[in-house]
C-alpha positions in Angstrom: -41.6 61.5 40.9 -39.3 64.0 39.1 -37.8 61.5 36.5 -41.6 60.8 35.4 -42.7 64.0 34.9 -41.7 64.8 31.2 -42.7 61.8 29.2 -46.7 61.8 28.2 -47.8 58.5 27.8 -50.2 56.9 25.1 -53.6 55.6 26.2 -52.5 55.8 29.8 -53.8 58.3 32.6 -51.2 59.6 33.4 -51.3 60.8 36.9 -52.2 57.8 38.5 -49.5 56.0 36.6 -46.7 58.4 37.9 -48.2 58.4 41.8 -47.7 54.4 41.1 -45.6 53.5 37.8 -45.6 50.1 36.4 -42.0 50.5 34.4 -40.6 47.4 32.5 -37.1 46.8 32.7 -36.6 44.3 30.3 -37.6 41.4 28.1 -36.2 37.7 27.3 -38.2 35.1 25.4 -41.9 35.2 27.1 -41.0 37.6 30.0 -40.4 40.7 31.3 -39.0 42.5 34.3 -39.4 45.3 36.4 -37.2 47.1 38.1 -37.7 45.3 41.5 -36.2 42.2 39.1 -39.6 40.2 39.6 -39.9 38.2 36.6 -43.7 38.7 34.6 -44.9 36.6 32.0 -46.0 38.4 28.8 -49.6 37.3 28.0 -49.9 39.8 25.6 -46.9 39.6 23.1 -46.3 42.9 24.1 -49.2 45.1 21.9 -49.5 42.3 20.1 -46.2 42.4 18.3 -43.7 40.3 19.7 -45.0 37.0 18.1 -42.0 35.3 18.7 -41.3 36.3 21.9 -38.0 38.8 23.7 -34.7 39.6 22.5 -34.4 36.8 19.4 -30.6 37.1 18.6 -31.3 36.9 14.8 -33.1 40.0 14.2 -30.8 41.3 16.5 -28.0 40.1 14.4 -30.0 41.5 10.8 -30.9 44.7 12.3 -27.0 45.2 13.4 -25.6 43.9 9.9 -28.4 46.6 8.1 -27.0 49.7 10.2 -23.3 48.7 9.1 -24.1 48.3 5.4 -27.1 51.2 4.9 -28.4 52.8 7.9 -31.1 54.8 6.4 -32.0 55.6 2.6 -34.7 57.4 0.9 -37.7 55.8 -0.7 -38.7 58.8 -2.7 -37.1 58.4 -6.3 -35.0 55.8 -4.8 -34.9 52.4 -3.4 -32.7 49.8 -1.5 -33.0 46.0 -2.0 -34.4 45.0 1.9 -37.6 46.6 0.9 -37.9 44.6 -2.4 -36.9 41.4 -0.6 -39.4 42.0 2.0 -42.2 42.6 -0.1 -41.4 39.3 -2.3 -41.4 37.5 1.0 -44.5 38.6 2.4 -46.1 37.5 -1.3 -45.2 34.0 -0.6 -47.9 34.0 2.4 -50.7 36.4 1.4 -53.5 35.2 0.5 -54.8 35.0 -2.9 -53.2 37.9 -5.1 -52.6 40.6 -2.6 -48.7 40.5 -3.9 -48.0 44.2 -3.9 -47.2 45.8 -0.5 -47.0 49.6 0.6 -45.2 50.3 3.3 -45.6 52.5 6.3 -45.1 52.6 9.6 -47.8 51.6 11.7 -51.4 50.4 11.5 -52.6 53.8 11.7 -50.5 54.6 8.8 -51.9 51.3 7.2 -55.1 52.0 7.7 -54.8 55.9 6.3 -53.0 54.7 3.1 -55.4 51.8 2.2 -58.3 54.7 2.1 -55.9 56.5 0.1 -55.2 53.9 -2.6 -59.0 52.7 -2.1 -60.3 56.3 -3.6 -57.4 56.5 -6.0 -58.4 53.5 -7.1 -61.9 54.6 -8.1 -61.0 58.0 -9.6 -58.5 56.3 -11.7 -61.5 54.0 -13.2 -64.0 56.7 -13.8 -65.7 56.3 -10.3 -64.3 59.5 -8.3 -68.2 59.3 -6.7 -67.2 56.4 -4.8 -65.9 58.8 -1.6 -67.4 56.9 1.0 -66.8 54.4 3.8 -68.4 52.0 6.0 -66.8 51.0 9.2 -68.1 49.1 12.1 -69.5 50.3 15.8 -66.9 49.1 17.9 -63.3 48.5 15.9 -60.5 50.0 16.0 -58.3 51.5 13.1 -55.5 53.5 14.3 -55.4 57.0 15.6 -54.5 58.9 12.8 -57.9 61.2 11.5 -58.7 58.0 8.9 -58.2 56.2 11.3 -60.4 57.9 14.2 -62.9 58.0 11.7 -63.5 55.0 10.8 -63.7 53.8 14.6 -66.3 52.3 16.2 -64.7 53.1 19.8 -66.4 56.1 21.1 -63.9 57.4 23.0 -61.2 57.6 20.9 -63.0 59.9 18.4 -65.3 62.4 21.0 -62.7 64.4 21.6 -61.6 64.8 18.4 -63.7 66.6 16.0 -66.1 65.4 13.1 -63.7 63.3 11.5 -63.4 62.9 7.9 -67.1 63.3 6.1 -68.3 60.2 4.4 -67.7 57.8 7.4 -70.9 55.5 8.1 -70.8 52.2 10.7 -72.4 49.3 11.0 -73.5 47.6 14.0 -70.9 45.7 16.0 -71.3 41.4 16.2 -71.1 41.1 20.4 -74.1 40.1 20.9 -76.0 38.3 24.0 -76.8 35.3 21.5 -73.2 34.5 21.3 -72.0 34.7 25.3 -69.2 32.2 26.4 -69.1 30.5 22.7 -65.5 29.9 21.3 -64.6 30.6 17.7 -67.5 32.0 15.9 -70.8 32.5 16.6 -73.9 30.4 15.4 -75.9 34.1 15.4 -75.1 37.2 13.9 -74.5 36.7 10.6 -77.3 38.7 9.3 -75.6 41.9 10.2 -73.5 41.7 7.7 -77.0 43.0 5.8 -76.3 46.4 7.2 -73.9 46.9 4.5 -76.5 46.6 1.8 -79.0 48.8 4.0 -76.1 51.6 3.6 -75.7 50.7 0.2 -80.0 51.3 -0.7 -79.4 54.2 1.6 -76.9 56.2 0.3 -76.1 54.5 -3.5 -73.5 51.6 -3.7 -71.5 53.8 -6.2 -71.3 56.4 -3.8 -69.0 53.9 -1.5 -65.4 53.0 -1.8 -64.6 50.8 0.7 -65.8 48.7 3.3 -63.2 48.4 6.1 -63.5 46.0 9.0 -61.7 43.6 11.1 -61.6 40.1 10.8 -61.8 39.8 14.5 -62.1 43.3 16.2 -59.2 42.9 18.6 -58.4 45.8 20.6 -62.2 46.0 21.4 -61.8 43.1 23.4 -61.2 40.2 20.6 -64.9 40.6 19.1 -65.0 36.6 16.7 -67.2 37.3 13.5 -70.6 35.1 13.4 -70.4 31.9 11.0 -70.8 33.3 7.5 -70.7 37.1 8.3 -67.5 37.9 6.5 -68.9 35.7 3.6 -71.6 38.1 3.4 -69.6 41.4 3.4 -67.5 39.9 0.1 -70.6 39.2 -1.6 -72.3 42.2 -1.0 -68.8 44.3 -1.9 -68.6 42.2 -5.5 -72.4 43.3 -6.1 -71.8 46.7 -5.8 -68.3 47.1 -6.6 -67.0 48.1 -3.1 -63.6 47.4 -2.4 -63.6 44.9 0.7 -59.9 45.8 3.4 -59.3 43.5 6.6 -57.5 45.5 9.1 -54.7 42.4 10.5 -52.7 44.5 12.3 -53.6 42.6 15.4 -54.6 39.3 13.6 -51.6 39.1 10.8 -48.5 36.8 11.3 -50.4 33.6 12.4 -52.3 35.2 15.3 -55.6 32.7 14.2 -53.6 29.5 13.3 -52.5 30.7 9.9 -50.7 33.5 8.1 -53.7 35.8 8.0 -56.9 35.9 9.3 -58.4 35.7 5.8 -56.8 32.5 5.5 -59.0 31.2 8.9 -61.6 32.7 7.5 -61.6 31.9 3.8 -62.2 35.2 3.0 -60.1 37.0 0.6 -60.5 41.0 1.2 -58.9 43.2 -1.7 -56.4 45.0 0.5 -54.9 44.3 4.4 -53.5 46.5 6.7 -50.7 45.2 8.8 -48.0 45.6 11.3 -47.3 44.9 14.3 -45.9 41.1 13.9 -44.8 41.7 11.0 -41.6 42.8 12.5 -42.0 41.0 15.7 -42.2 44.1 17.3 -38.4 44.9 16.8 -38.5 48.1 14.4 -42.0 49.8 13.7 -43.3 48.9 10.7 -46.5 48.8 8.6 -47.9 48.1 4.7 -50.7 47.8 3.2 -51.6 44.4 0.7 -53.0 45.6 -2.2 -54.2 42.7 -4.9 -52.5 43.4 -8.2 -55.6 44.6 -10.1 -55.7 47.6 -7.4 -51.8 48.0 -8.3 -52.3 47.8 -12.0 -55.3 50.1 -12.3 -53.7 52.9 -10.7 -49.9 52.6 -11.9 -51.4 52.1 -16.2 -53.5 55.0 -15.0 -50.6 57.5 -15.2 -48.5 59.0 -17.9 -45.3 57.8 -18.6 -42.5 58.8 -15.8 -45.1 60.3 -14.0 -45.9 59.6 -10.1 -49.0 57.5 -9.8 -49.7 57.6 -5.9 -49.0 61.2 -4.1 -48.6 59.6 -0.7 -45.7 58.4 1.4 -43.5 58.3 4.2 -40.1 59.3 5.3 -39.2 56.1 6.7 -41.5 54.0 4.3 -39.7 50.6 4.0 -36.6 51.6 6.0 -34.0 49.7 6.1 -33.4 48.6 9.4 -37.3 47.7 9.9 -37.0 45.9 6.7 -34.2 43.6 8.0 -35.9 43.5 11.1 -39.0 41.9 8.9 -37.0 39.8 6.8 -35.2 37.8 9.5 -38.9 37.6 11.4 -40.5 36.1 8.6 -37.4 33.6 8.0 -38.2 32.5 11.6 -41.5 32.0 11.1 -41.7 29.8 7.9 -38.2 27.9 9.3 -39.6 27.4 12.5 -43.4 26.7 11.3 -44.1 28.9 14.0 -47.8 29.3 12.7 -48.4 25.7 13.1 -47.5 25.8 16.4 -49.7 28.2 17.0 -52.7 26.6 15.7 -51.5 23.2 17.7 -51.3 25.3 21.0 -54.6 27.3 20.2 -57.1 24.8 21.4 -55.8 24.2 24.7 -55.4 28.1 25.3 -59.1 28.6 24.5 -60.1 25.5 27.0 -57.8 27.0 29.7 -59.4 30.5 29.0 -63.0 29.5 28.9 -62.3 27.5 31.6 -62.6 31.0 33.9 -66.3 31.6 33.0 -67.3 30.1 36.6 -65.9 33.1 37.7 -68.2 35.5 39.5 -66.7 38.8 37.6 -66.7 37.7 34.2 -69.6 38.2 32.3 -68.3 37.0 29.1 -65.5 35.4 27.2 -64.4 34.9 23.3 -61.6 33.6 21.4 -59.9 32.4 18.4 -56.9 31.1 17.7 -54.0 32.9 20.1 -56.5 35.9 20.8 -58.8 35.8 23.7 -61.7 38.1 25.6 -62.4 38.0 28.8 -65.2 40.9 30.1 -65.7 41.9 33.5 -68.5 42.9 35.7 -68.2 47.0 35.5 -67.2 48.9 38.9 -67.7 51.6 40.5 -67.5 53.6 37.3 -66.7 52.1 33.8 -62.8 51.0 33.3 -62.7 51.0 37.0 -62.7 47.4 37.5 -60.4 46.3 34.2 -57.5 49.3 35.8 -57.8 47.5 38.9 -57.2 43.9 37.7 -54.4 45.3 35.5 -52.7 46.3 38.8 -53.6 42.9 40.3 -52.1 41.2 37.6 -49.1 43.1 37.5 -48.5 42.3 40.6 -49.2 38.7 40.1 -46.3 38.2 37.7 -48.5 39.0 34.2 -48.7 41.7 31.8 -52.0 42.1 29.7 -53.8 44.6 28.0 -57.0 46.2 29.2 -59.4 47.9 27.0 -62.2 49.2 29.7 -63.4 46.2 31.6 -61.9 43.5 29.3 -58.9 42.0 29.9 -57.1 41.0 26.4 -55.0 38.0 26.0 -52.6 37.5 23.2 -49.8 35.3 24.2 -46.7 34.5 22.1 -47.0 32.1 19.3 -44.1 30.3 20.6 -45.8 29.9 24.3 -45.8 26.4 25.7 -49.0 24.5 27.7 -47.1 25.9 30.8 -47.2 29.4 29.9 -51.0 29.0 29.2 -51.3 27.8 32.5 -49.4 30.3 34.3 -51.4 32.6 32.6 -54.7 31.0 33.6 -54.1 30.4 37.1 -52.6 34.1 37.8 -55.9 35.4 36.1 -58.3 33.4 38.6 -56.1 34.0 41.4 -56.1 37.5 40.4 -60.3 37.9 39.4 -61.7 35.5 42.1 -61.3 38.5 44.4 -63.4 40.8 43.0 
């Protein structure tokens, strides 16, 4: 088709999409359409961003008031007031003292400037060594080169080079032990010892950061073993190693509360996030730095001097900072991540309630964030394209990573859009 012929899409093959497109139309509270006008519920808040659902009429109304009063206004040298209001809001549900926010973009952008600050952060202090970082097999960090790097996905890095030098992984947490067990695993926390076999191997001085996921999502929502976080903080604090939680998928009340540290009771020393942060409405990134990180590397400079060579044009613009502030309003006036952690059990005992399934081989959850793997094809990613289709045309939009089919409904969903969701999925997967 002619009018599909210019537009490359992301993460899509692209000429079996345009023989048979799947186009959206659009979007009202927990649906989309297509251009046939067949309703489909989203079970995937978009990418994960629209926490609080299509189309709400007051970011609408804050992005619209933003482009009247200040369109767009430089953040280098100069500052408007949405991006210090923003920041000061976001303080008020981070955990711990991560209080001063960077922002970007994206995730990917997230994820590049936390490495940035982390090895600022050690040259400032006298520890320019500390150049390296540990990653895990199977995450996902963005798809900038950082990024890439530090993934764990092998197919988003083969065809890309090297990567940056200094990038070592750890072994991913899926493991047979753990099949069809919601919330987090009884085994697998002694992973978390690979961390200190990379420190013995290569020197814990030599490494800056340790950068994980507090539930690897885009892998197909991979729920740490009991205790395994605990285990990365500790061994971080023994060696000095700055511990970052990528929530770009688990931020805004995705597990029950604000952050996935929160469920956790973890408290990293920087998180990446986007994504929810602005429901979706304007791109939009930062980075959570904890003030000690802040103040290390702004004393560190001379007077009037810059302290952090790094930013972005649009870097806290002002109609994505609108677009943040009147999400966040919603979601403390609305107690919207209370709600979620109310609706959360009966997702998960809808969702596992598919494992009778012949196809699926395994499923995991937490929170608003579900699993579900399927028996491989004819080839791998054959079968998870397929159910894709079958779901699409079954009224629901999901994402599929290979053969797992990711769920991530709304926070604001209702017991009813759980089970549409459910019953589409085994009316859709008891064919196979």
């Amino acid at each position: 088709m002619a009018e599909f012929e210019h537009y490359w899409l992301p993460f899509t093959p692209n000429r079996s999409f345009k023989k048979e497109p799947l186009v959206l139309s659009r979007a009202e509270g927990l649906y989309f359409w297509n251009e046939a006008g067949e309703r489909l519920l989203d079970a995937c808040s978009g990418l994960f961003c629209c926490a609080l659902g299509h189309g709400r009429r007051e970011i609408l109304d804050a992005i619209t008031a933003q482009y009247r009063e200040l369109d767009f206004g430089p953040s280098f040298r100069y500052a408007h007031r949405g991006g210090f209001e923003l920041a000061s809001a976001l303080a008020e549900i981070t955990p711990g003292d991560l209080d001063r926010f960077f922002f970007v973009n994206s995730g990917s952008e997230a994820v590049d400037t936390a490495l940035k600050i982390a090895l600022l952060y050690h040259r400032v202090r006298g520890e320019g060594q500390r150049q390296r970082f540990v990653s895990r097999e199977r995450s996902y960090h963005g798809v900038n080169f950082g990024g890439v790097s530090l993934s764990g996905m092998p197919r988003n890095r083969e065809d890309f080079g090297p990567g940056l030098p200094g990038v070592v992984h750890m072994r991913h947490t899926h493991l047979e032990a753990n099949r069809f067990q919601p919330g987090c695993g009884a085994h697998g926390s002694e992973l978390a010892l690979d961390l200190q076999r990379l420190v013995d191997t290569y020197g814990g001085d030599s490494i800056a950061a340790c950068v994980v996921e507090p539930i690897a999502g885009s892998t197909g929502a991979l729920v740490p073993p009991v205790g395994y976080l605990e285990r990365l903080r500790e061994i971080c604090d023994r060696h000095g190693i700055l511990l970052v939680f990528d929530e770009v998928i688990t931020g805004f009340g995705r597990t029950g509360k604000a952050f996935a540290a929160q469920s956790f009771g973890v408290l990293p020393d920087m998180m990446t996030v986007a994504k929810a942060l602005t429901n979706g409405a304007v791109p939009m990134g930062g980075v959570a730095v904890r003030n000690g990180i802040y103040d290390e590397i702004t004393n560190a400079a001379a007077d009037d001097a810059i302290e952090f060579f790094h930013g972005y044009t649009y870097s806290a613009h002002p109609l994505a900072c609108a677009a943040g502030l009147a999400t966040q309003r919603i979601y403390r006036e609305e107690g919207i991540f209370e709600r979620a952690a109310e609706l959360a059990p009966y997702f998960q005992e809808r969702v596992f309630g598919l494992r009778d399934l012949p196809v699926i081989e395994d499923i995991r959850g937490y929170g608003l964030l579900a699993g579900i793997d399927l028996a491989p094809g004819d080839r791998p990613g054959a079968r998870g394209t397929a159910a894709l289709r079958r779901l699409f045309a079954g009224g629901l939009v999901v994402r599929v990573t290979a053969d797992t089919v990711i769920l991530a409904p709304a926070l604001v969903a209702e017991r009813e859009h759980v089970d549409q969701i459910c019953d589409t999925l085994r009316e859709a997967l008891q064919g196979f």
